[in-house]
N, C-alpha and C positions, 0 to 999 in steps of 0.2 A: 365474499369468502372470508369467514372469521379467523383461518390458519391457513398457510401452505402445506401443497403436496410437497413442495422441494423448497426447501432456504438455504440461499444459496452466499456467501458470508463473504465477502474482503478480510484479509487478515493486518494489515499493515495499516495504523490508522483505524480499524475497526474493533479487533479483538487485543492486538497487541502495539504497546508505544516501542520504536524501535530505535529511537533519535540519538539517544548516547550512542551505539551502535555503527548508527550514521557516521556521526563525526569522526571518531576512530579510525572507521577504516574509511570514510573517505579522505582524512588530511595524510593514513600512511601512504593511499594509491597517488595523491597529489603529492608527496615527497618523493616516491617511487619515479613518476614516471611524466612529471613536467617538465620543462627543459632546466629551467631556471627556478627553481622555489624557492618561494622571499622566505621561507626559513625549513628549517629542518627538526626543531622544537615541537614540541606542542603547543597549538596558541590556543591557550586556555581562554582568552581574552574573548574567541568570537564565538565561541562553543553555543554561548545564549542566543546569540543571533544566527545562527545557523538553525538552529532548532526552531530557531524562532518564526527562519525561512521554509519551514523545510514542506509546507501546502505550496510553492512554486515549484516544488521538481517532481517532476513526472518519472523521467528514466536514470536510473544508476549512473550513467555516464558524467551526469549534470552535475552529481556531490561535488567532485574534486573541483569542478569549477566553480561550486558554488564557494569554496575552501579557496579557493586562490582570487574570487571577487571578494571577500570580507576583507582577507592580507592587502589587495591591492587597492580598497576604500575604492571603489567601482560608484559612484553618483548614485545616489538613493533611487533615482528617476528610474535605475535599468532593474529595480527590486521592487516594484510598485505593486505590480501583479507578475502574473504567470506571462500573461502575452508581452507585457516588458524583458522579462527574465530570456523568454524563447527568443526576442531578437538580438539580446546580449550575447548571450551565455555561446552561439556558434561565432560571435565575432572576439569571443578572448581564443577562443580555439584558437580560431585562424592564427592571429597574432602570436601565439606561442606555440604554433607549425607541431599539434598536437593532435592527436584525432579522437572522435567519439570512441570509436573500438580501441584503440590502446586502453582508454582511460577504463572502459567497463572490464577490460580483460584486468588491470590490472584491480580495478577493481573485487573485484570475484577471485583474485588471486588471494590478497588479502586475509580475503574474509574466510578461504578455505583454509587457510595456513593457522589462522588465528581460531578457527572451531577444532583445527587439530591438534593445534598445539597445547589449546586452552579451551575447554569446550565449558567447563565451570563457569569461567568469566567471561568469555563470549554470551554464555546466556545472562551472564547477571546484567550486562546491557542493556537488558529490554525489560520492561513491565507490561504488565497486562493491567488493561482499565478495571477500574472498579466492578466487581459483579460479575464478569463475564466468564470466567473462569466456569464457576458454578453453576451460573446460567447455561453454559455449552454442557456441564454435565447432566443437567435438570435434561436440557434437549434430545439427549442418546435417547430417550425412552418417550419420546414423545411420537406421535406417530406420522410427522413431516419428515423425512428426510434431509438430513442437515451438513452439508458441500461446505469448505472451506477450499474458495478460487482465488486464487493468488499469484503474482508474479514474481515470489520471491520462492528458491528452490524447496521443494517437498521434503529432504532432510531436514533443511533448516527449520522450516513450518513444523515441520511433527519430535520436533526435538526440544521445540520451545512449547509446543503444546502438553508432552508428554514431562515437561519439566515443571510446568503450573500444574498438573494431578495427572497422574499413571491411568487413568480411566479414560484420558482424551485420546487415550494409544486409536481407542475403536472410533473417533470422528474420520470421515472422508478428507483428503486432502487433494486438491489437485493444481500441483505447481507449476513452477515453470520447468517447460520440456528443453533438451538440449536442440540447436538449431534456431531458428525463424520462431518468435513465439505468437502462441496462438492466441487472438482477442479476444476478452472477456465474453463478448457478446457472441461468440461462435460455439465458445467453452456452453454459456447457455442455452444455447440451442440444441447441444448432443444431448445433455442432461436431460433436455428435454424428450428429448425423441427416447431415450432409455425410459426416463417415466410415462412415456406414452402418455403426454399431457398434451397434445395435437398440434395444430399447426400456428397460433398464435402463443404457445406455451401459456397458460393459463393454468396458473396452481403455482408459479414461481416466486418466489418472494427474492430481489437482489440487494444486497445490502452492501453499500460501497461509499467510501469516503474521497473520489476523484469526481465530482462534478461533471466532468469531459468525458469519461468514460459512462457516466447512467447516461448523457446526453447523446451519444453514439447508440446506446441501449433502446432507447427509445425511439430512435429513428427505424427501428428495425419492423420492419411489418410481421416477422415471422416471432416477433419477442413481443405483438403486442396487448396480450394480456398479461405479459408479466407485470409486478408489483413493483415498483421501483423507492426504494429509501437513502436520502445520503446523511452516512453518518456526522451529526455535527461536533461529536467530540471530536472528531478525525483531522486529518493532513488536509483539511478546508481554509477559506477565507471568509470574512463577513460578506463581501461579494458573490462568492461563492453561495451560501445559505441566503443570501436573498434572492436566488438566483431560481430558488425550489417552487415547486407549485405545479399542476397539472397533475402528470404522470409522473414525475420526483417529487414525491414524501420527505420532507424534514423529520430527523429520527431522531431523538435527545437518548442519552444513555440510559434514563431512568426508565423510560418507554423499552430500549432492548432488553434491557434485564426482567423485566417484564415480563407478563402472559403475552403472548401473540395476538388474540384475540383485545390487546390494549394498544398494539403498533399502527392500524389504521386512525387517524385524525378525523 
């Protein structure tokens, strides 16, 4: 298949850098709501390494911890990878008798106080990669159907969307729902059954910068014609991208910005 019926887009990492962002409001929720925080400042100092970390964290909850391992010089060893990170990062919890959901709620607190307060400069936080902008509008008129699935809330998405050109008001967004949120790969499969694309979904194009999550994608029997790509400009690792092959596609930016019919290798 030269095109998809459905392209189906990661937003964080894919179309948008979000990482100053990050830092921001993860070092205010780590001020907010640690017991003990080695400062109450900006620590301008780790800003680069944070960002620098930021293909290790999966869930929101992880920023403020990742903000209080840079403060507390955490042994390079527990920063190596993701799978280092994940057995770290629940054992500074423990120790600072703090919990996943405090940190997220307080998280998301943050960040709604900070879009209300200031929605100017909350959006100046974030850039969008090169080209893609344009590219997503070249896309409206194309005759794929083009999803933007994301876990970060559908305000936020369509507000930074509608902020890089007023024309992206008309792309699909579908974010994160209040409650229990729904995996990517489930999200893919309704889309499917809406496009009546059958039971292997065939006609899906997924474009995602979390390695763990195409790999979950691909286990899937009911997703297994879909097209799978992981972005390498994105919230990846060099491990990560050598990780690609089979059913994961290595996708360079110059290839998305691209004709579709140039995304297959």
């Amino acid at each position: 298949m030269s095109a998809p019926a459905l392209l189906a887009l990661d937003f964080d990492g894919v179309v948008c850098d979000g990482r100053p962002e990050y830092f921001e409001t993860a070092w205010q929720a780590y001020v907010a709501t640690w017991p003990h925080p080695l400062t109450r400042g900006r620590p301008d100092a780790i800003a680069e390494r944070f960002a620098a970390l930021r293909p290790l964290i999966e869930s929101g909850w992880e920023m403020p911890v990742m903000v209080h391992a840079l403060l507390a010089g955490v042994d390079a060893s527990a920063l190596k990878d993701r799978h280092a990170w994940l057995q770290a990062a629940p054992a500074l919890l423990q120790s600072a008798g703090v919990t996943a959901e405090a940190l997220g709620r307080a998280l998301n607190r943050v960040r709604d106080d900070w879009f209300a307060r200031d929605a100017a400069g909350w959006l100046a936080h974030h850039r969008f990669y090169p080209g893609v902008p344009d590219r997503l509008v070249a896309l409206l008129d194309a005759r794929a159907r083009v999803v933007v699935v994301t876990t970060k809330t559908e305000r936020f998405a369509r507000a930074l969307l509608v902020g890089a050109d007023p024309l992206l008001s008309g792309l699909a967004v579908i974010g994160r729902e209040p409650g229990r949120p729904i995996p990517k790969p489930d999200i893919l499969r309704r889309l499917a059954d809406e496009q009546v694309l059958g039971p292997d979904a065939v006609g899906i194009w997924f474009v995602e910068d979390l390695m763990e999550t195409l790999v979950v994608t691909a286990r899937r029997a009911d997703l297994a014609g879909a097209r799978l790509f992981l972005a390498d400009w994105g919230y990846n690792t060099e491990a990560d991208r050598g990780r690609a092959g089979g059913r994961i596609a290595l996708l360079s930016l110059g290839r998305f910005v691209g004709p579709l019919e140039g995304w297959p290798a």
